[in-house]
N, C-alpha and C positions, 0 to 999 in steps of 0.2 A: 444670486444664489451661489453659494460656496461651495464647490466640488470637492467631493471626498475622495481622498488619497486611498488607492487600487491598496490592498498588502501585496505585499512583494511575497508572502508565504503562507498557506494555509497548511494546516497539520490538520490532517483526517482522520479520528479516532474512533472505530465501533466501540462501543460499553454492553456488556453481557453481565450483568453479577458480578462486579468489580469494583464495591463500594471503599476498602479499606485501601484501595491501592489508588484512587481520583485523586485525595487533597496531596502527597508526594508528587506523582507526575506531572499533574499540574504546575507546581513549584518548580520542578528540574524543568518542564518546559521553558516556561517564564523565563526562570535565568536563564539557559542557552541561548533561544531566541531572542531575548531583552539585549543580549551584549552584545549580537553581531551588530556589525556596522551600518549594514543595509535596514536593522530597523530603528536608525536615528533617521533618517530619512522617507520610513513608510511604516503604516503599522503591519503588524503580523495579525494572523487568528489560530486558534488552537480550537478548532471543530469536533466537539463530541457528538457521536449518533448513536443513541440509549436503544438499544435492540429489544426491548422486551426485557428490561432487567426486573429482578422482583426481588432484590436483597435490601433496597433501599438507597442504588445506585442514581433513581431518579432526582429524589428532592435534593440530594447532594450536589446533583451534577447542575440544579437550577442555582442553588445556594453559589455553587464555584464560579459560574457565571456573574450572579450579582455583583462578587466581591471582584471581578477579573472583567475589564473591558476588552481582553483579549478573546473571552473564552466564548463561543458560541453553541448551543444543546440544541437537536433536534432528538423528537423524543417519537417514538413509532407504537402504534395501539400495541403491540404483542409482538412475539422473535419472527422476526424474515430471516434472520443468516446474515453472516460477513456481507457477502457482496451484493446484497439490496442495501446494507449500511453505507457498504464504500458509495456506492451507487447515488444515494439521498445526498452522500457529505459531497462527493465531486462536482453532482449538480448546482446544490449549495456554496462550494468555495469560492472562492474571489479572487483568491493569488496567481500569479504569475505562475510561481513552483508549489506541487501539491507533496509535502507529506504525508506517506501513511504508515501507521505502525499500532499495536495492539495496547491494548488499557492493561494488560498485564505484570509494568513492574520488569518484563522478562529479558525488555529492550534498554538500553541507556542512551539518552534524550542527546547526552554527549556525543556522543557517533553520529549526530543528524548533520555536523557544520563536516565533516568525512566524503558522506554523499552530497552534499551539495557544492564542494569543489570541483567535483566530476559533472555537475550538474548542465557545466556551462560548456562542455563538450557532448553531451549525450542526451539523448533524449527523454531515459529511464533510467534509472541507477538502483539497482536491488541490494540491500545484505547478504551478508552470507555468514551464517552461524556457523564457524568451521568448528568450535566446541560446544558444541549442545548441550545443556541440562535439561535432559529430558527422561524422562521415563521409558525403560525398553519396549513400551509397544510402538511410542512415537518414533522411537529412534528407528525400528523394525519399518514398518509405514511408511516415513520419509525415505528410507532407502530402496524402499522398493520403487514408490513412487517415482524416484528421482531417474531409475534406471528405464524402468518404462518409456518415460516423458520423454527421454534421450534415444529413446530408439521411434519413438513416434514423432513428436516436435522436431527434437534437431534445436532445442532452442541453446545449449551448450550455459546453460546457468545452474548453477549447484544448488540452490536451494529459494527454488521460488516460493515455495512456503513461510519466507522469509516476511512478515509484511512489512519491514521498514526498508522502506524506498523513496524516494524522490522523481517525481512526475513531470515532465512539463508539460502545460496546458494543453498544447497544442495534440498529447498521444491523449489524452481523456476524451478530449472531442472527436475523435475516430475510431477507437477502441470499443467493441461491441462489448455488452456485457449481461449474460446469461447467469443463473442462478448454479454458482460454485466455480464460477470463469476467474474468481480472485487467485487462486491457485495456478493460472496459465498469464498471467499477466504479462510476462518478458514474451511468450510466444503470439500473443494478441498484438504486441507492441511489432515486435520484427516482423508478422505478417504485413502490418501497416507501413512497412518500411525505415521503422524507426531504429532509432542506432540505440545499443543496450550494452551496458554494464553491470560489474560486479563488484563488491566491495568486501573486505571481510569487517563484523561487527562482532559487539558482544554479546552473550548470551547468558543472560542472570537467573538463577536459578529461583521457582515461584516462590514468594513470600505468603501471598493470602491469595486464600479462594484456592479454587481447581481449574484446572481442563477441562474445557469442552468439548473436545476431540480425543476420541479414538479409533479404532481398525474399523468399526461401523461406517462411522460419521464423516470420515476421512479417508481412508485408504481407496476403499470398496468405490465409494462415490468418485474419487476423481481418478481412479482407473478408467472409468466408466464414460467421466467425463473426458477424456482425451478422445473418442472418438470423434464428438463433436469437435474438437479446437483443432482435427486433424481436417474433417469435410472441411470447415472453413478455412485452410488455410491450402485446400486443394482447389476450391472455387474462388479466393480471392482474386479479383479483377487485375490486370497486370496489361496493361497496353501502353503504347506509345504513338506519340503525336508526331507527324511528318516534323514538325518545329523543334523537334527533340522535347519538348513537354511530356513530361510523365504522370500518370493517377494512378490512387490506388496504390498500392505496395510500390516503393522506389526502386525495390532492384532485392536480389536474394543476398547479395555479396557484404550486406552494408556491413564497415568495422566493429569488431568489438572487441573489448578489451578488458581483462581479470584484474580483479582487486588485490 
């Protein structure tokens, strides 16, 4: 029997209402991943997880897959949210190094081979939208957000709101993940002991479709939530082994380093 070659990368994509923006992304995917080097040697995947979409995002996103052996669809009866999505695609991936980033167009697929030269130093690599095209509630939200998170976290990342990042395995497999914990991910990471970066990318302004988020949906809720990500990272487990073996978080101090 002939063993199947691991991807060296999966790309983790939630889909919400994102019909006119799939067949583009898709393509810029392709080519950026098809060129590196490391996929002459392994395949990639480009992982859609269809959250409940009802514009027509579904049979699309089956249709994309047909045409693309890259592309793999998991489709969910009705909307859970971002981080039950990321949640189904991480369980699902296969690669070594997980991408993630939104179906919106807002991100460029270009910026992905950026964070993954950091990749092989760090353990999570985030964006960082240092020019935003956003609408002033979102702008208004993220800033408040960001200021809070920094006085409770401590996690010293400018915009975790950011979702195009780069994973290694090994922080997915230890990172708990609660409903709207997608927004604390650098702070999940360092609790684990894992080492975190920054990067700056770009930020394109939307083409189709809308926002799903506003001061509701977002602001309000992950104020809310940083309570939680604050217990847990008061109770996270930290001991040491007479043999100098360490569990659980490696140490508070770990490096990090701005994009």
């Amino acid at each position: 029997m002939v063993e199947l070659t691991r991807p060296w990368v999966s790309v983790v994509i939630p889909i919400k209402d994102e019909r006119d923006n799939l067949p583009p992304l898709t393509e810029q995917l392709l080519k950026v991943l098809g060129t590196r080097e490391e996929s002459r040697g392994a395949p990639f995947e480009i992982l859609y997880v269809d959250d409940g979409s009802t514009d027509g995002s579904s049979p699309l996103l089956d249709d994309l897959a047909r045409q693309h052996a890259e592309v793999k669809v998991l489709h969910f009866d009705r909307n859970y949210g971002q981080t039950s999505a990321f949640d189904a695609g991480f369980r699902r991936a296969a690669g070594d190094l997980v991408v993630t980033m939104d179906g919106d167009l807002q991100f460029d697929p270009a910026d992905i081979p950026n964070l993954l030269a950091l990749a092989a130093r760090y353990d999570l690599v985030c964006g960082w939208r240092k020019d935003r095209h956003d609408n002033l509630v979102r702008k208004i939200s993220s800033r408040v957000a960001f200021l809070a998170r920094g006085l409770v976290t401590g996690d010293r990342i400018h915009d975790t709101g950011c979702s195009l990042k780069v994973f290694r395995r090994a922080v997915l497999e230890r990172m708990p993940l609660f409903e709207g914990m997608h927004r604390f991910f650098p702070a999940l990471a360092q609790m684990q002991g894992f080492t975190v970066t920054e990067v700056p990318v770009r930020h394109l302004p939307r083409a189709h479709g809308r926002s799903k988020y506003g001061i509701g949906n977002r602001l309000f809720k992950s104020l809310y939530d940083l309570l939680a990500v604050r217990w847990m990272q008061r109770r996270a487990l930290r001991y040491r082994l007479k043999q100098g073996e360490r569990h659980e978080a490696r140490g508070k101090g770990e490096d990090r380093a701005r994009g």
